[in-house]
C-alpha positions as CSV (number, residue, x, y, z in Angstrom):
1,X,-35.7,-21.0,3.4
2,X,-36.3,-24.5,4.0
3,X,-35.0,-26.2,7.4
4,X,-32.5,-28.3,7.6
5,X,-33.0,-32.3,6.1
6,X,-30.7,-35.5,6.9
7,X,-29.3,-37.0,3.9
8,X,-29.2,-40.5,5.3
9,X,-27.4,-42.0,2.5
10,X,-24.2,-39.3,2.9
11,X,-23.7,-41.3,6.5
12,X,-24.0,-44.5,5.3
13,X,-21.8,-43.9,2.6
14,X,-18.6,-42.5,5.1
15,X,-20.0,-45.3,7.6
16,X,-19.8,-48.7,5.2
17,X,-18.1,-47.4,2.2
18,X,-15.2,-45.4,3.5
19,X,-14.7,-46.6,7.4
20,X,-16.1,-49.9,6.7
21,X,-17.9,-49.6,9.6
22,X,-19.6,-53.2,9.8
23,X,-16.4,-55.1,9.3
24,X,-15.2,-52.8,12.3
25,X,-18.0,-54.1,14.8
26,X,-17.6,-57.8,13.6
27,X,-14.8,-57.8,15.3
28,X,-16.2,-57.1,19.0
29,X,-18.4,-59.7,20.4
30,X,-20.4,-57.4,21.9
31,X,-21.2,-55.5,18.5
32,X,-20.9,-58.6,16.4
33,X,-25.0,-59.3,16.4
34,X,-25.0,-55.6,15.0
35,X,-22.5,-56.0,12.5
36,X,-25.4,-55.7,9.8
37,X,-25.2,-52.9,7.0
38,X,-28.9,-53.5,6.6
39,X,-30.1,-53.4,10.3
40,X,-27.7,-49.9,10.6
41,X,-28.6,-48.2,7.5
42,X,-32.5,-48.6,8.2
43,X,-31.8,-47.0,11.9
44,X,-30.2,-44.3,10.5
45,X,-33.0,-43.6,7.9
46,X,-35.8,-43.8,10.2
47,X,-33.3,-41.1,12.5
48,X,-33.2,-39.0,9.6
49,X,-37.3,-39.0,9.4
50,X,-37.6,-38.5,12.9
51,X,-35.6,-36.1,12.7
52,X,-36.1,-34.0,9.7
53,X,-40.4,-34.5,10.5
54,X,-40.6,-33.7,14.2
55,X,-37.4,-31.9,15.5
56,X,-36.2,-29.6,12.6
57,X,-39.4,-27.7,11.8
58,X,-39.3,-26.4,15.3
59,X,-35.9,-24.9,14.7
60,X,-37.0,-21.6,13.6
61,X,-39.9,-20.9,16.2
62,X,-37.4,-21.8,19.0
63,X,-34.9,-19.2,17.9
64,X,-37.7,-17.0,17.6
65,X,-39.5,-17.7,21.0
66,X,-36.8,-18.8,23.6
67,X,-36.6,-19.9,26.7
68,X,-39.3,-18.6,28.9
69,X,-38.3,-18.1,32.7
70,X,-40.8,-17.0,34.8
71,X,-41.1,-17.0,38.8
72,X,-38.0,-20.1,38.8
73,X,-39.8,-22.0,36.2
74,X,-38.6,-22.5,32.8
75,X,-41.3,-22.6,29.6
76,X,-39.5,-24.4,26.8
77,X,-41.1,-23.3,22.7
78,X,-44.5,-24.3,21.7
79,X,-44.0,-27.8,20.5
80,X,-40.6,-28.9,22.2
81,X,-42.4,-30.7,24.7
82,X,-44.1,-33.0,22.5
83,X,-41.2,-33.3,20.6
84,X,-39.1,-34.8,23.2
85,X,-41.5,-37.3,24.8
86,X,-42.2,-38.5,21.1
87,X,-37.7,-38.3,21.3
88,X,-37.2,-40.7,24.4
89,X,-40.6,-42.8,23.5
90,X,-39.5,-43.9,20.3
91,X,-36.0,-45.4,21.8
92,X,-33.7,-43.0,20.1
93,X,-31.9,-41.7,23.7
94,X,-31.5,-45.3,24.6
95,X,-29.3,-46.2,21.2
96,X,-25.8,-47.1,22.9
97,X,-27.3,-47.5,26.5
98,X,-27.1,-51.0,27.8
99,X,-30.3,-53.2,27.2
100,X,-29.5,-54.5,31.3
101,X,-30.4,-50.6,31.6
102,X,-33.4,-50.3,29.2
103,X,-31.2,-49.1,25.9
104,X,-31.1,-50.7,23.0
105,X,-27.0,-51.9,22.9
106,X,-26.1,-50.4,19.7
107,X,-22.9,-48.9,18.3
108,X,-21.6,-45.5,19.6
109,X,-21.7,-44.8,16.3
110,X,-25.1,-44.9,15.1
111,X,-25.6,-42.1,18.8
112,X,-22.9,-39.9,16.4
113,X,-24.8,-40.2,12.9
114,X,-28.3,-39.5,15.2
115,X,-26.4,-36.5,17.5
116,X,-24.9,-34.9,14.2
117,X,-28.0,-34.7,12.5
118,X,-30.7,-33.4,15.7
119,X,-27.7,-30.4,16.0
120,X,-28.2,-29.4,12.5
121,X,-31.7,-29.5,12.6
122,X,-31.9,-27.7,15.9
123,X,-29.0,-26.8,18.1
124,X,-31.2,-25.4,20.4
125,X,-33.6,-28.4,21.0
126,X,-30.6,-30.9,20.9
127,X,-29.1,-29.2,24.1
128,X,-31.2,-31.0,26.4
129,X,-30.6,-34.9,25.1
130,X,-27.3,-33.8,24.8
131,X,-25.7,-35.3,27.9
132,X,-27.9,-37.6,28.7
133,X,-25.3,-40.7,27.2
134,X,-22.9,-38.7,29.2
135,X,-24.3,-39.2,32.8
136,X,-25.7,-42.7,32.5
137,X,-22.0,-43.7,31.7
138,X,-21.0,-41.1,34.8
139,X,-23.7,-43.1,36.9
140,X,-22.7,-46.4,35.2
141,X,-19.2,-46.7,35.8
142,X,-19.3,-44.4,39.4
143,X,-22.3,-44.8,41.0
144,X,-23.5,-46.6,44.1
145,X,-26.2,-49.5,43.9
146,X,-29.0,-47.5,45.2
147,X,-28.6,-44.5,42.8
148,X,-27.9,-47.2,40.1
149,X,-31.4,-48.3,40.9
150,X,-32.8,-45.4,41.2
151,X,-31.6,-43.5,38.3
152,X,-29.8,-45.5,35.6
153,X,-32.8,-46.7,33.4
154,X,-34.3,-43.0,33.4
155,X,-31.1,-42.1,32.2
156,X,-30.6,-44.6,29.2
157,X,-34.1,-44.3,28.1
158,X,-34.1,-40.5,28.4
159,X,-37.3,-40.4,30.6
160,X,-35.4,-38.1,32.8
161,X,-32.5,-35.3,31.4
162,X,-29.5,-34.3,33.2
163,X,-27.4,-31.4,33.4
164,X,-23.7,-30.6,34.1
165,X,-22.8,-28.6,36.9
166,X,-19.5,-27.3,37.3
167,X,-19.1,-23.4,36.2
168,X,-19.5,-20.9,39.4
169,X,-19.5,-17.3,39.2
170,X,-15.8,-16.7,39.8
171,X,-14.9,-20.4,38.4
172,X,-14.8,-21.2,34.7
173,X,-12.2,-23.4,33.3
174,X,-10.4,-23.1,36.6
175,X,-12.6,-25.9,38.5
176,X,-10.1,-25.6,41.3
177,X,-11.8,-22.1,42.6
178,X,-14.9,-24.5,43.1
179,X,-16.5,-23.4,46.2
180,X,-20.0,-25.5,46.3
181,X,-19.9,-27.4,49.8
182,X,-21.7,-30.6,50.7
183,X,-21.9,-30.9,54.3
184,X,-22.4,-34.6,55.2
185,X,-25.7,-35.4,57.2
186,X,-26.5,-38.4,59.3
187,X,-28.8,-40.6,57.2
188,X,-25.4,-40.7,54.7
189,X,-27.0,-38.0,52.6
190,X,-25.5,-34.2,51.8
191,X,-26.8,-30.8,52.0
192,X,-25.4,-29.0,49.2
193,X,-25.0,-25.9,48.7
194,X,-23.8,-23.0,46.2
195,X,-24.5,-21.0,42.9
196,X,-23.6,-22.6,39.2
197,X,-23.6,-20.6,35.8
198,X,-24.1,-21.5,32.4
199,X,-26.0,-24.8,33.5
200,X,-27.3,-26.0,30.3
201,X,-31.4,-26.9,30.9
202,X,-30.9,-26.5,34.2
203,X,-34.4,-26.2,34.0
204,X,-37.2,-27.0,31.9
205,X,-40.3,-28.5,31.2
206,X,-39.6,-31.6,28.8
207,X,-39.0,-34.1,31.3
208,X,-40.6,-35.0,34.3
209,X,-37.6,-34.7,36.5
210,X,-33.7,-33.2,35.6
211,X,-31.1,-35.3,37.1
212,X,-28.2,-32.9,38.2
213,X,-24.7,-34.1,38.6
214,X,-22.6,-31.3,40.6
215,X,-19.0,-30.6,41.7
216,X,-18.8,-29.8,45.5
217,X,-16.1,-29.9,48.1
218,X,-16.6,-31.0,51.1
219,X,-16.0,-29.5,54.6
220,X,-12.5,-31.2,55.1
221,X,-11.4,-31.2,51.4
222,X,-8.4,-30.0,50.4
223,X,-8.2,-26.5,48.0
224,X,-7.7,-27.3,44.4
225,X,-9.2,-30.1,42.2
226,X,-8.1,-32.8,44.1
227,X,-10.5,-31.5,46.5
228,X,-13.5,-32.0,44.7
229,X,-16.4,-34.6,44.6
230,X,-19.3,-35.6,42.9
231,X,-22.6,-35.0,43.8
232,X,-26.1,-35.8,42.4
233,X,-29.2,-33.8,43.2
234,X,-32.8,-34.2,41.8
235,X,-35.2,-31.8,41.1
236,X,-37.8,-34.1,42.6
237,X,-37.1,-36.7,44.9
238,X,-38.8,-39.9,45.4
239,X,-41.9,-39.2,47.2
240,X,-42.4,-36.2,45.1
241,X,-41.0,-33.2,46.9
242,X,-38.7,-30.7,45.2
243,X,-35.2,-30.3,45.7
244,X,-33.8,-27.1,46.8
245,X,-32.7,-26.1,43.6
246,X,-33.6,-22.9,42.5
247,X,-33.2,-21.7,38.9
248,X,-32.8,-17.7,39.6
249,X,-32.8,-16.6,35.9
250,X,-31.6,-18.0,32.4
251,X,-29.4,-16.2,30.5
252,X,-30.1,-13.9,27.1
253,X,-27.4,-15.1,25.4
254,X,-26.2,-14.5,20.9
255,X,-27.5,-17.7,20.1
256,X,-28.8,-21.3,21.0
257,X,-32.2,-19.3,22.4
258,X,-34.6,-22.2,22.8
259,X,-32.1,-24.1,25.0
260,X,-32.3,-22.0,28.9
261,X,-28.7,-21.5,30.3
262,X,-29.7,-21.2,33.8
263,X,-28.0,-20.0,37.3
264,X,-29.1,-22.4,39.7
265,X,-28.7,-21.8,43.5
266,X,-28.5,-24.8,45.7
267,X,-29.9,-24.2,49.3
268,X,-28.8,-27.2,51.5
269,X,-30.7,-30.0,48.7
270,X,-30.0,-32.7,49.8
271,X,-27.3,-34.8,47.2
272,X,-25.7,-38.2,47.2
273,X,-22.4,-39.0,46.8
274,X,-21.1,-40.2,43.4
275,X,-18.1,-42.2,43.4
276,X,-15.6,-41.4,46.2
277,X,-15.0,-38.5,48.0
278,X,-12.4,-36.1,46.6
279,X,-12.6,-38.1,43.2
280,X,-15.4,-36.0,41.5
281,X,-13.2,-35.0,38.8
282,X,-12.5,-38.4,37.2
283,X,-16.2,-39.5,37.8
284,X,-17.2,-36.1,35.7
285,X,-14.4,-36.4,33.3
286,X,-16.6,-39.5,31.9
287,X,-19.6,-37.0,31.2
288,X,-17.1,-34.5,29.5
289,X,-15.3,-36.4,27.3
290,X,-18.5,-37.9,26.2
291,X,-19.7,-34.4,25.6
292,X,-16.8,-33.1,23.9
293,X,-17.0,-35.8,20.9
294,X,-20.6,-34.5,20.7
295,X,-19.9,-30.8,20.5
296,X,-17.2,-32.1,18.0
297,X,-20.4,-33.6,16.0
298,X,-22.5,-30.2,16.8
299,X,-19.5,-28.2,14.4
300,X,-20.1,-31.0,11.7
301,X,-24.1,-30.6,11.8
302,X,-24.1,-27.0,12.1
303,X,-21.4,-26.4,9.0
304,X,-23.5,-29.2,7.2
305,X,-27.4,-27.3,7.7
306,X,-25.2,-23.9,7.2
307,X,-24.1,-25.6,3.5
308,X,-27.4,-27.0,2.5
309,X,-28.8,-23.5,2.6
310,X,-26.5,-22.0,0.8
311,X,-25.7,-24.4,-1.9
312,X,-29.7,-24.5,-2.2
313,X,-29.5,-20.6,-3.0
314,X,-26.5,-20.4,-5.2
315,X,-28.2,-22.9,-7.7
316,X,-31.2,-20.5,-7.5
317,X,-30.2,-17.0,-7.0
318,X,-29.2,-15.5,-10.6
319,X,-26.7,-12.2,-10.3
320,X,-24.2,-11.6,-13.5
321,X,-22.5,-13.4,-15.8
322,X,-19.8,-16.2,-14.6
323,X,-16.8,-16.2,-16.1
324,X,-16.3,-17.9,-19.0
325,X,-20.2,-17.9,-19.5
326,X,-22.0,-19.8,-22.1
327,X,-25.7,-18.1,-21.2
328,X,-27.7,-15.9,-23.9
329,X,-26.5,-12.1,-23.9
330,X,-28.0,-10.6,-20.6
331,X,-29.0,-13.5,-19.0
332,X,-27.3,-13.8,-15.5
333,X,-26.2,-17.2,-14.0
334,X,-26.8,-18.8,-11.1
335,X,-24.0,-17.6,-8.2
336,X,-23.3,-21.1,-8.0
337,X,-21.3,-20.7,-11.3
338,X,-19.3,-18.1,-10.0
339,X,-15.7,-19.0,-9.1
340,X,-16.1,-17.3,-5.4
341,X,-19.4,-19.0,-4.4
342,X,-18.2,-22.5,-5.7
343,X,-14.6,-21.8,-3.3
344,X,-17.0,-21.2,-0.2
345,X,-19.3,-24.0,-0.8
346,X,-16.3,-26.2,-1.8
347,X,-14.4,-25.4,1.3
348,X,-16.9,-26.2,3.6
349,X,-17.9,-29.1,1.8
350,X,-14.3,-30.4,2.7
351,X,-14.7,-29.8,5.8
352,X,-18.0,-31.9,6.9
353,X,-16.8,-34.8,4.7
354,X,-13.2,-34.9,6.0
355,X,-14.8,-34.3,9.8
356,X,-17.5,-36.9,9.4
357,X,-15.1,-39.6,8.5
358,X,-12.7,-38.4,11.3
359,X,-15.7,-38.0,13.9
360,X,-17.3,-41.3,13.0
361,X,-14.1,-43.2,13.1
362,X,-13.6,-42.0,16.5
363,X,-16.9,-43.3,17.4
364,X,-16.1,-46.6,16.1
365,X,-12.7,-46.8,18.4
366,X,-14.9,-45.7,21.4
367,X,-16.6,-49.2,20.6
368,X,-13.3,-50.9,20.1
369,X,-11.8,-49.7,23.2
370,X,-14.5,-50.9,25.3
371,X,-14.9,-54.4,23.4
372,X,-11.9,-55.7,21.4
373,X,-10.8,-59.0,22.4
374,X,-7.3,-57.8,22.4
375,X,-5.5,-55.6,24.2
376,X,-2.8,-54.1,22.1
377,X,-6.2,-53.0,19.9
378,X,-7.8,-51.4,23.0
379,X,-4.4,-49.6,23.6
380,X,-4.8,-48.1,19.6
381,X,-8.3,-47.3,20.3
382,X,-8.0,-45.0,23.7
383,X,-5.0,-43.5,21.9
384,X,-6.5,-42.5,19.0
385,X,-9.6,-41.3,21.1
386,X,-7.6,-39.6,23.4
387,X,-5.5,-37.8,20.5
388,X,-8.2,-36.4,18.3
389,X,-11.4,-35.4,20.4
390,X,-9.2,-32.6,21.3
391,X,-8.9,-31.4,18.1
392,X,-12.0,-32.6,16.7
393,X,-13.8,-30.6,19.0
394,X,-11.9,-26.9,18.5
395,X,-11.2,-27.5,14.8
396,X,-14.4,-28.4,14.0
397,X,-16.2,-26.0,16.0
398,X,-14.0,-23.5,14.9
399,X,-14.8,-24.1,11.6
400,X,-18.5,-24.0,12.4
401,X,-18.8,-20.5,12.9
402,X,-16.3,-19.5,9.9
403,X,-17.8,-21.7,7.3
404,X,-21.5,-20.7,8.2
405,X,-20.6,-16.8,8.5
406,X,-18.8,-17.6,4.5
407,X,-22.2,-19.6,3.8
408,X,-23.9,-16.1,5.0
409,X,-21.9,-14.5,2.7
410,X,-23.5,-16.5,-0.6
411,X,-26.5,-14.7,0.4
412,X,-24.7,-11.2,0.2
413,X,-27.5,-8.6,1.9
414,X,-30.3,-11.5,2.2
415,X,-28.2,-13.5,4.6
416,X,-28.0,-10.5,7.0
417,X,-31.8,-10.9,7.6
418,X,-33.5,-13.3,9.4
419,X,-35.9,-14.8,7.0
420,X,-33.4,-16.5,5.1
421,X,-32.6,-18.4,8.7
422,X,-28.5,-18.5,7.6
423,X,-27.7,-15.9,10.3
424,X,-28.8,-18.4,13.1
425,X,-26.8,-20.6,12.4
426,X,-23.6,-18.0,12.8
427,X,-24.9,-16.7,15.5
428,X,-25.6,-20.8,17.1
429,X,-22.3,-21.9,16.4
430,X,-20.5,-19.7,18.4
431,X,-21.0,-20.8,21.4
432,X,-19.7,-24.9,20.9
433,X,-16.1,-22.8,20.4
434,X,-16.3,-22.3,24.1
435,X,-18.3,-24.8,25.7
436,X,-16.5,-28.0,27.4
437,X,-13.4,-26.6,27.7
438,X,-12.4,-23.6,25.1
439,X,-10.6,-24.5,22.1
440,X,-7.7,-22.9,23.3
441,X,-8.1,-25.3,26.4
442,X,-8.4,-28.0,24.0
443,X,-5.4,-27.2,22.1
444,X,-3.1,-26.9,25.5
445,X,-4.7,-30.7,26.6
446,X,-3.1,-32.3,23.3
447,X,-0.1,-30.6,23.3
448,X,1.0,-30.2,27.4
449,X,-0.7,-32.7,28.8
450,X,-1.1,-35.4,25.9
451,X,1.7,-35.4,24.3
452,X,4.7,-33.7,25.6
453,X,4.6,-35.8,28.7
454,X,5.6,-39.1,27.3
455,X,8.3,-37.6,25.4
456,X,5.4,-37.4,22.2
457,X,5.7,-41.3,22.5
458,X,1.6,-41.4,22.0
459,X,1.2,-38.6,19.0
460,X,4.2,-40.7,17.1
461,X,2.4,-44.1,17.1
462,X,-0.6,-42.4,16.1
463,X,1.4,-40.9,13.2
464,X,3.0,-44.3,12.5
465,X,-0.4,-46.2,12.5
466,X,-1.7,-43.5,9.9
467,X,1.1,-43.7,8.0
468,X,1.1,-47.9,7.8
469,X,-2.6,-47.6,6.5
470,X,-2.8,-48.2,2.7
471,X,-3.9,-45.8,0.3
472,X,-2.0,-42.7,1.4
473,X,-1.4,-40.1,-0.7
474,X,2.2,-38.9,-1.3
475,X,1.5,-35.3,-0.1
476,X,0.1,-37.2,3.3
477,X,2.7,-39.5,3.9
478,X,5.1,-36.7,3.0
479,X,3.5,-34.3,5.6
480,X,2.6,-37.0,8.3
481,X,6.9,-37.3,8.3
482,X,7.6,-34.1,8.8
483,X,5.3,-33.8,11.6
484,X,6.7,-36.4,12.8
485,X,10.6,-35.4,12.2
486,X,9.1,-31.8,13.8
487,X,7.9,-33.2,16.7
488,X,11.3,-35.6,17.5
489,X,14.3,-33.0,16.1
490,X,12.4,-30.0,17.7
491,X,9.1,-29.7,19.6
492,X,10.8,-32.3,22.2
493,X,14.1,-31.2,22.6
494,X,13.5,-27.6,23.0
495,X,10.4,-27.9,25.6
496,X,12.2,-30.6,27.2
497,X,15.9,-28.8,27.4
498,X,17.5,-27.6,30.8
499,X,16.3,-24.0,31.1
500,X,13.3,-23.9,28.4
501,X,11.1,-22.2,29.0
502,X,8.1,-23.2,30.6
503,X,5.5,-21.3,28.5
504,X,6.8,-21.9,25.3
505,X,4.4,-25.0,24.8
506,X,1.3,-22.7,25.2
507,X,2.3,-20.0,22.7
508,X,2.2,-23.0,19.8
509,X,-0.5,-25.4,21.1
510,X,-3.1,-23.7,18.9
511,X,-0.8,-23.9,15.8
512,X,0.0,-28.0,16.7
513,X,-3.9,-28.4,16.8
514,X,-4.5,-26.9,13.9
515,X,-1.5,-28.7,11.9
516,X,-3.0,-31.7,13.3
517,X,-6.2,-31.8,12.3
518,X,-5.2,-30.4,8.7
519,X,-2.9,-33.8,8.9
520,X,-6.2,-35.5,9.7
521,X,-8.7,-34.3,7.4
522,X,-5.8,-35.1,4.5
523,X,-5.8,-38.5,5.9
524,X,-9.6,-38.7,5.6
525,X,-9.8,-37.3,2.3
526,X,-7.4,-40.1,1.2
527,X,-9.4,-42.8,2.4
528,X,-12.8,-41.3,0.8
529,X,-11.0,-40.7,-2.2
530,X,-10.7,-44.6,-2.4
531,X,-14.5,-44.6,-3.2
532,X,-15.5,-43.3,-6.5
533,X,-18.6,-41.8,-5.3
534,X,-16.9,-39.0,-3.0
535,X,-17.5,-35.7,-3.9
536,X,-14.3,-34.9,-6.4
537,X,-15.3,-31.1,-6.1
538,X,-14.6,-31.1,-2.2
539,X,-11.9,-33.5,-2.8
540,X,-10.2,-30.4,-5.0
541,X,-11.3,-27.8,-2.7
542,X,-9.3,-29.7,0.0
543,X,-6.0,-29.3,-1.6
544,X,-6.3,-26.2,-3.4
545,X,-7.5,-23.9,-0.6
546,X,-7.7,-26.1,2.8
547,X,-4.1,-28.0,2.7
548,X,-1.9,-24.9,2.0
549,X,-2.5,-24.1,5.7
550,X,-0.7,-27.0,6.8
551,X,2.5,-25.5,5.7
552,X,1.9,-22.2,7.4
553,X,0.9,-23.7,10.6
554,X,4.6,-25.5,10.4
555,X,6.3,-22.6,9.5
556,X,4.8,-20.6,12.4
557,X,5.5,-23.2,15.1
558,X,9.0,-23.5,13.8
559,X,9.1,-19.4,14.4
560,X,7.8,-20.0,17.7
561,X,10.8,-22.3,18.6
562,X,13.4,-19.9,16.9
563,X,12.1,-17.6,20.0
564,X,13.7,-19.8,22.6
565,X,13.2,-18.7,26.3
566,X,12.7,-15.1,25.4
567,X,8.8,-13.7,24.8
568,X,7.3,-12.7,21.7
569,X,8.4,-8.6,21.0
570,X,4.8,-7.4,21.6
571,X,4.2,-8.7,25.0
């Protein structure tokens, strides 16, 4: 089966057609100069060569090959090398980055459209840029002149990755069990040292030097988060020596096989200090919010190459006759024409389209909330951004591993074999459903800590603003009230009450999530459904078999409520 090819002209159509992207960026000074449906649409189309030509014929072979680890080293496939130095050469890390840095000043959004497509092509591959945008703004906005200086153009242009470290053996989600120390030495360096799990290319061999950024306590920190700092180590320092980071093995994990997953020990390397002490958190919380819009785009990508080969083989693959068939007596049709194949196909469909518009749009107010001229906009823009990457990143990742295991099914016995390549991506998508912060995780931050704690004052505007925007549909504007009338009349009252009890909130945050995004994507399909060149068959696949859920998901957290302060029977 083919790999996986960009359709540049599907972006551009959700980017200037449906989000009016262009009109969007004319409106910050800093974007204005980029404002230019021209100068966007041709850096898209020359992402979707670079992409579809050097980085998605590896995608295969990687799965195939792996991760090598041998002796502390790491050996990345035959070609991903190349591939990558021909990546950060070209410009295409340093899209967003500041030009004062060496990047290139564009729109957040055009980093989406290019980030969406490398993970379809090759999850794998697409690990290692994946937070680079991440720790330049960590180094940015956090750290000191010096490792500014040292660091912050090898960031933006991507000559040097980065990795993430924050998992530990015995710490997952729970970053207060952090036990990495950093003991302070007297040239105003650290020695750090400890173990970390599940570091993502914690070490490799596409870049001359991996930039790790690591959560450590200090000797006199206080237990818990609020004990924790920021720390950057290299793997090789200025003058050439190594750090003393040592990558003990990489994982053999279901998926995601070409990108190594590595346990790294640090033996008293010395790190520097990012930020202040005891503030690592919010310095790393940059990195991960950064990354969790990009995992969000990693469930769009991955649903999107799942689709493209399955809708390829349904208009091929020939098995009975579809109801209501017009073909010559014996003579099968295409599976396509079936009335199960075109529901899966359909459903996904509505899926990527509904997500792109919602991911791409939060993209766009990552740009207004750094740039607009007015404040009351910035306000709307950190809302909304704060509001949905929650649930863009479960729900769409979610629906990632679903929708490509129902793409597998088109294939019926073929797609349970390898050579068809639909397998991988199940078995690739699974992981982006636990990654920065588990979807359950996810669905607990909107709900307990995003919106219940300003009495849902946040979650309502955004309902409000959606609401106010022309061209809703009545079964939207009918469903964005009762959300809203939920969330007022019950949700807050009963969480809120004298004596309610205090777990309540948790058993339904999946449920809100979900009802969410549903609200979302009907949103979305509204506003592509005001262009006459959306897809009507995804459009109808929506609300036939997508939007009924909406209903359940409301009558569940209503049944959740009806509980009060006593648990569910079964527990």
């Amino acid at each position: 089966m083919n790999a996986y090819q960009p359709r540049a002209a599907d972006h551009a159509f959700v980017l200037f057609d449906v989000l009016r992207a262009h009109e969007a960026l004319a409106e910050l000074p800093a974007m204005a100069e980029h404002a230019d449906t021209a100068l966007l649409s041709q850096v898209i189309e020359e992402a979707g060569k670079f992409v579809g030509e050097v980085v998605a014929p590896l995608n295969r072979s990687g799965d195939e090959i792996g991760a090598q680890w041998q002796a502390g080293a790491v050996t990345m496939p035959p070609g991903f090398r190349d591939a990558y130095q021909a990546f950060w050469q070209a410009g295409w890390p340093s899209l967003a980055c500041g030009v004062e840095d060496g990047g290139q000043g564009l729109p957040t959004v055009v980093e989406a459209v290019l980030h969406e497509m490398l993970n379809a092509a090759n999850h794998g591959w697409t690990m290692a840029p994946g937070l680079l945008h991440g720790a330049y703004e960590c180094i940015r906005h956090h750290g000191s002149a010096e490792l500014k200086a040292r660091y912050l153009e090898k960031l933006a242009t991507g000559e040097w990755l980065a990795t993430m470290c924050l998992t530990e053996p015995h710490a997952g989600s729970d970053l207060g069990l952090v036990q990495t120390r950093a003991v302070p030495l007297a040239d105003g360096h650290f020695a750090l040292s400890g173990t970390k799990i599940f570091i993502s290319g914690g070490e490799h061999d596409l870049s001359d030097n991996i930039v790790h950024l690591v959560l450590a306590r200090l000797p006199d920190a206080p237990p818990g988060p609020k004990g924790l700092s920021l720390f950057l180590v290299p793997k090789f320092h200025e003058d050439g020596t190594r750090s003393e980071v040592h990558c003990e093995r990489i994982e053999e994990k279901m998926g995601i096989h070409a990108s190594p997953t590595c346990v790294l020990r640090f033996d008293a390397a010395a790190a520097s200090l990012v930020g202040e002490p005891g503030k690592g958190l919010n310095a790393m919380f940059v990195m991960m919010n950064a990354a969790r819009l990009l995992v969000g785009l990693q469930g769009i990508g991955l649903l999107d190459a799942a689709w493209q080969k399955a809708n390829a083989y349904a208009q091929e693959r020939r098995q009975m006759r579809a109801p209501g068939s017009t073909s010559k007596a014996g003579q099968a049709d295409v599976i396509a024409l079936h009335p199960a194949i075109q529901r899966i196909l359909g459903t996904q469909r509505a899926w990527i389209d509904a997500g792109r518009v919602i991911a791409y749009r939060t993209a766009l107010e990552l740009d207004t909330q750094k740039h607009h001229p007015d404040t009351a906009r910035r306000e709307a823009a950190a809302r909304w951004c704060s509001l949905v990457t929650p649930v863009l990143k479960s729900a769409w990742t979610d629906q990632a591993f679903v929708g490509a295991s129902a793409c597998l099914q088109v294939f019926g016995g073929h797609g349970y074999v390898r050579e068809w390549g639909i397998e991988q991506h199940v078995r690739d998508a699974r992981v982006a459903m636990i990654y920065e912060g588990t979807n359950e995780i996810q669905a607990i931050d909107l709900l307990v800590r995003k919106t219940l704690p300003d009495g849902a004052a946040a979650l309502q505007t955004l309902l409000a603003e959606l609401a106010a925007e022309p061209g809703q549909s009545p079964r939207t504007r009918q469903a964005l009230q009762a959300l809203s009338a939920f969330v007022r009349d019950q949700l807050v009252p009963h969480t809120s009450a004298t004596g309610a009890a205090p777990e309540q909130p948790f058993w339904l945050a999946d449920d809100f999530l979900r009802a969410l995004a549903l609200l979302l994507m009907a949103w979305a399909w509204d506003r592509l459904a005001t262009s006459s060149d959306h897809d009507a068959t995804a459009h109808a696949a929506f609300w036939r078999w997508v939007w009924p859920e909406f209903d359940m998901r409301m009558a569940m957290m209503n049944a959740t409520l009806s509980v009060g302060q006593h648990r569910p029977a079964m527990l």
